[in-house]
N, C-alpha and C positions, 0 to 999 in steps of 0.2 A: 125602163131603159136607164143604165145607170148615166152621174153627170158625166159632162164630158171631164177628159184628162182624169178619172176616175180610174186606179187598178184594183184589180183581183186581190183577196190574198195572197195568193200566190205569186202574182205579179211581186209586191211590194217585199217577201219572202227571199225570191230570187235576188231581187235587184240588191238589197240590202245585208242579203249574203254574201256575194260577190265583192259591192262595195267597202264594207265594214271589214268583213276579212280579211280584204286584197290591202284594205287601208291598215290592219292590225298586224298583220304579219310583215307590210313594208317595214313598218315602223319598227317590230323586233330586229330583221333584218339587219336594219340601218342601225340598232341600238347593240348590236350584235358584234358587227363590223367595229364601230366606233371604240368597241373596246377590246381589239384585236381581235375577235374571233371568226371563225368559220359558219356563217350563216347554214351550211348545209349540214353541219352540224347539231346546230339550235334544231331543224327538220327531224334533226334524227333523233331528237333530244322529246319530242315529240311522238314518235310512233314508238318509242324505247318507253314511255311514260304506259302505254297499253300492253307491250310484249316484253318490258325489262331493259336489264342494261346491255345484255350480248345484239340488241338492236342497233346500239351506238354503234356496231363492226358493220353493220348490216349495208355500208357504200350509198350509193342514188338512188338505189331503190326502197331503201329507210329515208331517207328525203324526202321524197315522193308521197312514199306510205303517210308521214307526217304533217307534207301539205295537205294531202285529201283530211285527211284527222283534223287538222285546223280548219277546213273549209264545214267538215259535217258538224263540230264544235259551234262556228259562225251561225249556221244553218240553224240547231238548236237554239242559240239565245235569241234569234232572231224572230223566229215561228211561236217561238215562248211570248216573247214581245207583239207580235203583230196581231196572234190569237185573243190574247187574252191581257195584254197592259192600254193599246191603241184603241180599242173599244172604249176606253173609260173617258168622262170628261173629262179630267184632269189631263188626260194626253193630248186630247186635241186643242186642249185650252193653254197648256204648257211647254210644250215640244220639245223644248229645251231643258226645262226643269227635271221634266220627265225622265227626259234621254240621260241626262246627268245621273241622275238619280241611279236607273236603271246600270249604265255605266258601273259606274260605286258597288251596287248589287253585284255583278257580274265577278269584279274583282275580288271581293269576299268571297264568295259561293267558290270560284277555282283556286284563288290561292290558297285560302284556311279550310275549306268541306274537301275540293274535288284534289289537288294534286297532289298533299298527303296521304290520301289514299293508295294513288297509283301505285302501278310496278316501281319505279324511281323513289317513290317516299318522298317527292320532294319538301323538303324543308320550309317553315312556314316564312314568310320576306321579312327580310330585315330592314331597318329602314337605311333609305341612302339613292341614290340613283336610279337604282333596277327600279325600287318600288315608286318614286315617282312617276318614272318611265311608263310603268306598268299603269298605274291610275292614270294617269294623263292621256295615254292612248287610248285604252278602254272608255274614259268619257268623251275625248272628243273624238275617237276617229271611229268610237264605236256605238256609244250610245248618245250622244247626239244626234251624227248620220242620221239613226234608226229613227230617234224621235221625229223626225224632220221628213223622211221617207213615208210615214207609217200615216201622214196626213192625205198621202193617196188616194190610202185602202177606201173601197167604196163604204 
């Protein structure tokens, strides 16, 4: 019988999906807004990143398309982490180190490997705001969370 207050992988997967990316996309959101912009935009900025730029015209339902994208995106780093980082000692002994770390990771891997790539090309970050913006969310509101969630997993 596992301990009590013990989840599933999956449990901890979900939860930390939901959490982490509901907390990473506020935060763009918010960081979005602050500097005049149209948040449903940034969404479209997103699913235009998998189908190109005539995505940008693409209304609520390129918003949409881009939150689901964000949320399956969250989904992946999360299941990545929960599988195969949270098993290790060092994660259940670090949590926070960990989740940091992991964080850091994340931001590298999308912004230098994954979104150069995409249909948008985007551009590798320049330093200033954005990219602080962008680390800072990603470690705490993403990989720490997780570090911290991932102490669940049975």
């Amino acid at each position: 019988m596992a301990a009590r207050g013990c989840w599933s992988s999956g449990r901890v997967i979900a939860v930390a999906t939901l959490l982490c990316g509901t907390l990473d996309i506020a935060d763009a959101a918010i960081f979005t807004v602050a500097h005049g912009h149209n948040p449903l935009v940034m969404l479209r900025s997103i699913a235009a990143c998998l189908l190109g730029p005539a995505a940008m015209r693409g209304g609520n339902a390129m918003s949409l398309l881009g939150l689901g994208l964000h949320f399956l995106i969250a989904a992946f780093w999360a299941s990545l982490f929960v599988l195969l980082i949270s098993p290790t000692i060092a994660a259940r002994r670090y949590p926070l180190a960990v989740g940091t770390v992991y964080g850091l990771l994340i931001y590298v891997v999308m912004n230098y490997l994954v979104l150069p790539h995409t249909a948008l090309h985007i551009p590798l970050p320049q330093p200033g705001p954005g990219m602080v913006n962008g680390v800072l969310a990603l470690v705490l509101l993403f990989g720490v969370p997780l570090g911290l969630l991932s102490r669940k997993r049975c």
